[in-house]
C-alpha positions as a printed NumPy array, in Angstrom:
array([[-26.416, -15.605, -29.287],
       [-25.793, -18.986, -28.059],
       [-22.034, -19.981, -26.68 ],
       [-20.958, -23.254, -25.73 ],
       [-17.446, -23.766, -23.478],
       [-15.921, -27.218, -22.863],
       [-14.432, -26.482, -19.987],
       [-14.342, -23.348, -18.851],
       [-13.321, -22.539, -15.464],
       [ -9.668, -22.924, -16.184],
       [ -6.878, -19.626, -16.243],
       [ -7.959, -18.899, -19.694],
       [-11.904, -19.766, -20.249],
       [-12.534, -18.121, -16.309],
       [-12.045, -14.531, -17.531],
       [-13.783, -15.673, -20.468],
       [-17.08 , -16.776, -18.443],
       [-17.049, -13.761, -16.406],
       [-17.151, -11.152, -19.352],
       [-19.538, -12.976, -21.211],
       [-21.766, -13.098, -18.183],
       [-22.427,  -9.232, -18.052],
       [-22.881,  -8.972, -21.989],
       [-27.071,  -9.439, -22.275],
       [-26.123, -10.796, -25.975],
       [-24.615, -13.889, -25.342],
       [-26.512, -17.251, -23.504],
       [-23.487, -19.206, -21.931],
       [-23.342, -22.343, -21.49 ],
       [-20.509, -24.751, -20.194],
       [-19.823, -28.708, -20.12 ],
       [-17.81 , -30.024, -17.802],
       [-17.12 , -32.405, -14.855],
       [-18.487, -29.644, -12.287],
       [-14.982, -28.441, -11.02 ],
       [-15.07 , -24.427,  -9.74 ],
       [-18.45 , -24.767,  -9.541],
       [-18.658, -21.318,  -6.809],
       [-16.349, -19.182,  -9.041],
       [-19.474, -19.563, -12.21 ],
       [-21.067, -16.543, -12.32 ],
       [-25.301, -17.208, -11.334],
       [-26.071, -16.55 , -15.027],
       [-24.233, -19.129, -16.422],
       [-26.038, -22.514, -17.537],
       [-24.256, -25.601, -16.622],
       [-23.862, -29.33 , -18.151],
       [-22.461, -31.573, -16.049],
       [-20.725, -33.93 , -18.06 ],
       [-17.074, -35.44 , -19.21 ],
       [-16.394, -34.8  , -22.893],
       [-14.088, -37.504, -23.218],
       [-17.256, -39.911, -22.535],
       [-18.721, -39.175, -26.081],
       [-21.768, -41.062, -26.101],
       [-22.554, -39.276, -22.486],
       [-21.903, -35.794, -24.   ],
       [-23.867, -37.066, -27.059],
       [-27.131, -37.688, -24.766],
       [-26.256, -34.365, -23.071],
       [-26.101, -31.987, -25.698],
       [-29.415, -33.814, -27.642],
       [-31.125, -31.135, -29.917],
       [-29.155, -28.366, -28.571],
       [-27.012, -25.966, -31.489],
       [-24.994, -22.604, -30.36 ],
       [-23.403, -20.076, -32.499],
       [-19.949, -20.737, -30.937],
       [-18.494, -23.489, -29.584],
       [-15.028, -23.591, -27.968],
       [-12.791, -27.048, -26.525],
       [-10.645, -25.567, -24.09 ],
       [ -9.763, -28.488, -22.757],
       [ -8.2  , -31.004, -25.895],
       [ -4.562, -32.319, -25.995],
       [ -4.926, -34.937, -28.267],
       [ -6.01 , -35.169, -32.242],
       [ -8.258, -37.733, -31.176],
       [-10.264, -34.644, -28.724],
       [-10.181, -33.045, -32.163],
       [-12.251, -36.094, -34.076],
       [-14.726, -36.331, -31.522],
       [-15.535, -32.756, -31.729],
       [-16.157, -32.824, -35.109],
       [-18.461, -35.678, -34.183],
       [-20.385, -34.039, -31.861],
       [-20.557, -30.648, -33.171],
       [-21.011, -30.898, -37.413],
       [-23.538, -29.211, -37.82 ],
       [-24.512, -28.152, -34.397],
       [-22.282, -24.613, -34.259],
       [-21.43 , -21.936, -36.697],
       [-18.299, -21.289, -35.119],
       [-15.982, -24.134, -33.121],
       [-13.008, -22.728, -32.076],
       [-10.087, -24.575, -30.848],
       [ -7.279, -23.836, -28.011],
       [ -3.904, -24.426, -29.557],
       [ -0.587, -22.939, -28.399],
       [  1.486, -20.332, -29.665],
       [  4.548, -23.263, -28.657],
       [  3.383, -24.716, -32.035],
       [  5.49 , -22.249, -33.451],
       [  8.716, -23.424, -34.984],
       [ 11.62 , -21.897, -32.416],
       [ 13.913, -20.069, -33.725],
       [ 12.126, -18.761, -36.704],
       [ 13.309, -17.473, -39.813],
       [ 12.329, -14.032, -38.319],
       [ 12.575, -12.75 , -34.671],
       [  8.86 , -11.719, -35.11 ],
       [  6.162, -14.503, -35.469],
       [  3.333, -14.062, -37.238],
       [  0.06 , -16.697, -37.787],
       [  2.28 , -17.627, -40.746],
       [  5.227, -18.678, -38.645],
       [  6.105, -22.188, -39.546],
       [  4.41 , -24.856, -36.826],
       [  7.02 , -27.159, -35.566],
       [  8.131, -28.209, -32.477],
       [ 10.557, -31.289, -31.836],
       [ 11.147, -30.638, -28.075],
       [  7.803, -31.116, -27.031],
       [  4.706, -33.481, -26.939],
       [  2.047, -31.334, -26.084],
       [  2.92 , -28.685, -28.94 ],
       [  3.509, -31.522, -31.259],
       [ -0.155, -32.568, -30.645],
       [ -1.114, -29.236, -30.662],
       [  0.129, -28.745, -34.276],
       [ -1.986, -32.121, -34.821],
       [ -5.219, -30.994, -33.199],
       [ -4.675, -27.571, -35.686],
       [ -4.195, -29.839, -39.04 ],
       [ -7.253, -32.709, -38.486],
       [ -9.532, -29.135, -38.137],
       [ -8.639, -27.281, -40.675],
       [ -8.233, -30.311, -42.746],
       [-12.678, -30.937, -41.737],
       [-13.029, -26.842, -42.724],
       [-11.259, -27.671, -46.262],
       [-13.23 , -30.507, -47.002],
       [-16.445, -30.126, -44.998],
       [-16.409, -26.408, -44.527],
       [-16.598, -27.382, -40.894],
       [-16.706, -23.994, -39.275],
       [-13.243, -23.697, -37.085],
       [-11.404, -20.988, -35.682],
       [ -7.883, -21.667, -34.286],
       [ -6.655, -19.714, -31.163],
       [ -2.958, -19.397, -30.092],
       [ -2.425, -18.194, -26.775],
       [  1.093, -17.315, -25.472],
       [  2.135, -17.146, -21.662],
       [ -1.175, -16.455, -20.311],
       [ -2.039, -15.801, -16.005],
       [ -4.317, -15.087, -13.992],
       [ -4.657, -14.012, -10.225],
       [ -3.948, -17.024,  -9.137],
       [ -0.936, -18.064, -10.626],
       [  2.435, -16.144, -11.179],
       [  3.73 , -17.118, -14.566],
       [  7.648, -17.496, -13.873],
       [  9.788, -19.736, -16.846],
       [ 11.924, -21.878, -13.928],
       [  9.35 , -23.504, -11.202],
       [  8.962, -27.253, -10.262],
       [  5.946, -29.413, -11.314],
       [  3.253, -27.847,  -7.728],
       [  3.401, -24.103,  -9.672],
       [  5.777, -20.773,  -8.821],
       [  5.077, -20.893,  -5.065],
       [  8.51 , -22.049,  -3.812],
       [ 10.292, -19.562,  -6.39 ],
       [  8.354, -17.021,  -4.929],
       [  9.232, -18.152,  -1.205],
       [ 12.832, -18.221,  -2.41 ],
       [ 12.717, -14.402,  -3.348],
       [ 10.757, -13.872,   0.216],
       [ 14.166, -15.941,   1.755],
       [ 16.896, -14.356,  -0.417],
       [ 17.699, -17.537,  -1.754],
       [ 19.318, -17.844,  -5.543],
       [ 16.239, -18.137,  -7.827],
       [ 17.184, -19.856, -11.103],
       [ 16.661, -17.935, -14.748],
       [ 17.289, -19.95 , -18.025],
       [ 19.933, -18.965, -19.772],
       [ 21.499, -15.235, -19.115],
       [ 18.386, -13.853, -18.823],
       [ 18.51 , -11.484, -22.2  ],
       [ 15.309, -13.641, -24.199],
       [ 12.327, -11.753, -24.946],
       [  9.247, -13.116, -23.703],
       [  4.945, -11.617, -23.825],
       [  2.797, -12.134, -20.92 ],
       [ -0.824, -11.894, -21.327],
       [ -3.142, -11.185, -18.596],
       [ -6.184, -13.307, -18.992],
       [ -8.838, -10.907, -18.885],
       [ -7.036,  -8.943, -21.921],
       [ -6.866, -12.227, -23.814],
       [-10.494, -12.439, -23.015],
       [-11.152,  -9.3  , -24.641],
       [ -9.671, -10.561, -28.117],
       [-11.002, -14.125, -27.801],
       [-14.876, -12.732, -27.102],
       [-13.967, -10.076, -30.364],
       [-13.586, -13.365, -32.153],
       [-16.931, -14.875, -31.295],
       [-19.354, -15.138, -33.922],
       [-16.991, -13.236, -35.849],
       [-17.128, -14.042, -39.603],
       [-13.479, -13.184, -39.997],
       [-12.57 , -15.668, -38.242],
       [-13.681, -18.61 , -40.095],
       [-10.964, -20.909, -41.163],
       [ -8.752, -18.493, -39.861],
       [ -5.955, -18.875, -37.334],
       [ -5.183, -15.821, -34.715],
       [ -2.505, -15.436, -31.656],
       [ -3.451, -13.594, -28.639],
       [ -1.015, -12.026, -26.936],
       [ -0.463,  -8.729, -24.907],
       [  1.813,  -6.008, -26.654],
       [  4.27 ,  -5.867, -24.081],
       [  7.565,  -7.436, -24.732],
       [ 10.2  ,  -8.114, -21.811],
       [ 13.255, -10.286, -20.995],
       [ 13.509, -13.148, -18.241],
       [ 15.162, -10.368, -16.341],
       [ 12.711,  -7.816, -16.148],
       [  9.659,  -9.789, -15.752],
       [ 12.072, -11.923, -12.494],
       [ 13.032,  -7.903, -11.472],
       [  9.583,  -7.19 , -11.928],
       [  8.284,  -9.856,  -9.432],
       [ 10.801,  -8.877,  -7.025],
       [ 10.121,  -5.312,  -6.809],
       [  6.569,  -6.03 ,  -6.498],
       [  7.489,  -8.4  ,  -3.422],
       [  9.652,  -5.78 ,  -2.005],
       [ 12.658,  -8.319,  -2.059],
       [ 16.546,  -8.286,  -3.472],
       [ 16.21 , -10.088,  -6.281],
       [ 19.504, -13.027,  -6.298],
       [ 19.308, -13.986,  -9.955],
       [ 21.34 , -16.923, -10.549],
       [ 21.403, -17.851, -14.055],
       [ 21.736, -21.593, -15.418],
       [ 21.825, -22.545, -19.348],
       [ 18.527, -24.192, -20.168],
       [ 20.24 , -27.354, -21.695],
       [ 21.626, -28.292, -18.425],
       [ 18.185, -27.854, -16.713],
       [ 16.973, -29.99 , -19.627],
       [ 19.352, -32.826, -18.616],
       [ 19.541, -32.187, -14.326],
       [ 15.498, -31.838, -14.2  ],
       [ 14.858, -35.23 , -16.378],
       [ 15.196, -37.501, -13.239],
       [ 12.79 , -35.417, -11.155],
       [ 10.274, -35.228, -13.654],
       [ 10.796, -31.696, -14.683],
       [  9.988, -31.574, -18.348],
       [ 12.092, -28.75 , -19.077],
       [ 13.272, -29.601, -22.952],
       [  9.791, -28.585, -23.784],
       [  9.222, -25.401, -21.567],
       [ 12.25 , -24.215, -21.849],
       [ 14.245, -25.784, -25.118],
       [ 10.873, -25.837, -27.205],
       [  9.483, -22.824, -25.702],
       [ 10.663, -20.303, -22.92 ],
       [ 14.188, -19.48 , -23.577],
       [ 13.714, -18.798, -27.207],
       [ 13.04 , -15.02 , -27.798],
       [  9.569, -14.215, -29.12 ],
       [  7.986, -11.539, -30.356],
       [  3.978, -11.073, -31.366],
       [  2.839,  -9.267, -34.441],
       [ -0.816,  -9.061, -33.274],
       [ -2.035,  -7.103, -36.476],
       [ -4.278,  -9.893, -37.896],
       [ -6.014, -10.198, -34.468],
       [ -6.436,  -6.316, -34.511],
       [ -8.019,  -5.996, -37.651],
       [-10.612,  -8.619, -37.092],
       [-10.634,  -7.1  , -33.228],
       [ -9.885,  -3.507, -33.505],
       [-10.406,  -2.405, -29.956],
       [ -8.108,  -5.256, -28.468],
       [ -4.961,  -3.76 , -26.726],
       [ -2.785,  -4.445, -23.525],
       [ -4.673,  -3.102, -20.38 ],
       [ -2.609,  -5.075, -17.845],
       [  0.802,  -4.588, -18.234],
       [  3.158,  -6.973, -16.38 ],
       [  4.264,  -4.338, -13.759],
       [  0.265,  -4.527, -12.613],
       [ -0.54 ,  -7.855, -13.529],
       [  2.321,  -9.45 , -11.523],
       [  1.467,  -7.185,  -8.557],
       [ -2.578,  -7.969,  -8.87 ],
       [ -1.326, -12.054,  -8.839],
       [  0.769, -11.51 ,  -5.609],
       [ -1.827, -10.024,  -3.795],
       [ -4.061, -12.985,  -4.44 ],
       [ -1.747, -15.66 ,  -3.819],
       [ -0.222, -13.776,  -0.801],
       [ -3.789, -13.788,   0.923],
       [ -4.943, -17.118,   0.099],
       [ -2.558, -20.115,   1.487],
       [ -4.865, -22.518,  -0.752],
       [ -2.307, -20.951,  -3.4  ],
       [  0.592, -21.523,  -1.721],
       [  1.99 , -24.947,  -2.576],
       [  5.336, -26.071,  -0.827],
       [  7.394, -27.718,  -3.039],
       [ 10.583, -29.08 ,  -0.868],
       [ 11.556, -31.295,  -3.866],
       [ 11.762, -28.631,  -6.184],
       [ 13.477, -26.159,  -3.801],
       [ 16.517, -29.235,  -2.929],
       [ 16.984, -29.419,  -6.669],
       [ 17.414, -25.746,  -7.164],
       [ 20.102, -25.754,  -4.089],
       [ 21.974, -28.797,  -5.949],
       [ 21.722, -27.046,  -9.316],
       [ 23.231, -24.171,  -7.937],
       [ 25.869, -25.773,  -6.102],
       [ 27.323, -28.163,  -9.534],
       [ 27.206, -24.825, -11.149],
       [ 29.551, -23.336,  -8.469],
       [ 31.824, -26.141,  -8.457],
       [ 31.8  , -26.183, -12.409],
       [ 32.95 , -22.373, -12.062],
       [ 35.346, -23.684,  -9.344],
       [ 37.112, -26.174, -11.563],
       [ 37.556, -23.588, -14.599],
       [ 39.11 , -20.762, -12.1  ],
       [ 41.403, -23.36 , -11.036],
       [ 42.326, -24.709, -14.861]])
């Protein structure tokens, strides 16, 4: 079989590449502008190329059809349209990266199903998500264009430790802080559920998709099993470090409003995403997947991530601006707490 990946080398579509790679029945191919070009395994075919220049991808792509296609790299309803374009008739299977942060937060029910109502008013990118989702499935309605939706949660690889409260260069300088013993901020109290998916498990349930005639006009989730709070998966972190953890804990509505002027868009990650409890039922995904479980827990996956970014400073990206803000977060907090003691 014949796989096409827009994209590809990115946290999600890496692990992706690599499985695929060592299965003898699947021909990979990617298109892309050539980034992580050393990480592609030998085996994979390349197409150097920018989607987003249609009539080059077009030219590209010329007499070429796959059995699955996947964008891993659209934002916009627009990426959506063009894909159709390119691809009716091309692929029996396009499938399409959404975002579990579609889902409307707080549902009716604590435990969020494919079903779960899509809304999101705190954030652009779901909001265009959600968009992306309905000009697709609108194409499989009326065209019976062949589309399979994908919701990933809070998905990581080795590279990158997924933390809710970091500045706009990645976790680095909340993971320095915990190396320092410095107060490292958590939304809220600390008590929201939360799933973290390592990316080779969401690999497994994306590849049990493929090709997959279930999953035609059909939309799945992929998460990991494991549930935890902001707490344990901060403790977690800490413990693998070998560090104190100094939780200091800061309502998200007031990071919303403090982060604003230093570009921190923290009304979506946190107000339209992170600090609203969450919980994955993961049974569609398992009967069209069966053998798709949770092989990295967080307690390895967050020690696996460490070790990589630990012993490779290319991963290791100061952020002073981020760290001042934390310290004058921290310090209106104290003199908030200040003033009501004194009241």
């Amino acid at each position: 079989m014949k796989a096409l990946f827009i994209g590809g080398t990115g946290t999600i579509s890496m692990a992706i590449v690599r499985k695929l790679a060592e299965d003898p029945q699947w021909e990979v191919w990617l298109l892309n502008r050539g980034n992580r070009k050393a990480e592609i395994p030998e085996n994979i075919h390349t197409i150097t190329a920018d989607i987003h220049d249609e009539a080059a991808a077009e030219k590209a792509l010329k007499g070429m059809n796959f059995d699955t296609v996947c964008d891993f790299i659209a934002f916009h309803p627009s990426d959506a349209e063009r894909d159709i374009r390119l691809f009716r008739g091309k692929t029996k299977q396009f499938m399409m990266i959404s975002s579990a942060s579609a889902y409307h937060k707080p549902s009716a029910s604590y435990l969020i199903t494919e079903g779960t109502t899509l809304a999101n008013p705190h954030w652009e990118y779901s909001r265009n998500k959600i968009a992306i989702e309905n000009v697709l499935m609108k194409a499989y309605r009326e065209e019976g264009f062949p589309v399979t939706i994908v919701r990933p949660s809070h998905t990581y690889d080795e590279r990158n430790v997924p933390l809710g409260v970091h500045g706009n260069k990645g976790p680095w300088q909340v993971i320095k802080r915990m190396m320092e013993g410095k107060p490292v901020i958590i939304q809220g109290d600390g008590s929201s559920l939360w799933t973290m998916t390592f990316n080779t498990d969401f690999a497994t349930g994306f590849i049990g998709l493929m090709a997959n005639p279930m999953a035609l006009g059909e939309a799945f989730q992929i998460t990991g099993d494991e549930t935890l709070t902001w707490n344990q998966i901060y403790q977690t972190v800490a413990d693998a470090l070998g560090v104190q953890l100094n939780a200091y804990h800061v309502a998200s509505d007031f990071l919303a409003e403090t982060g604003k002027p230093y570009g921190y868009d923290f009304e979506g990650a946190l107000i339209g995403d992170k600090s609203v409890s969450v919980v994955f039922d993961n049974r569609k995904l398992k009967r069209a997947v069966p053998y798709m479980t949770t092989k990295v827990p967080f307690s390895r996956g967050a020690r696996i991530t460490l070790d990589y970014v630990l012993s490779h400073p290319e991963c290791q990206n100061e952020d002073p601006e981020f760290d001042a803000w934390c310290d004058k977060v921290i310090e209106a907090q104290e003199r908030a707490k200040k003033m009501v003691v004194e009241i």
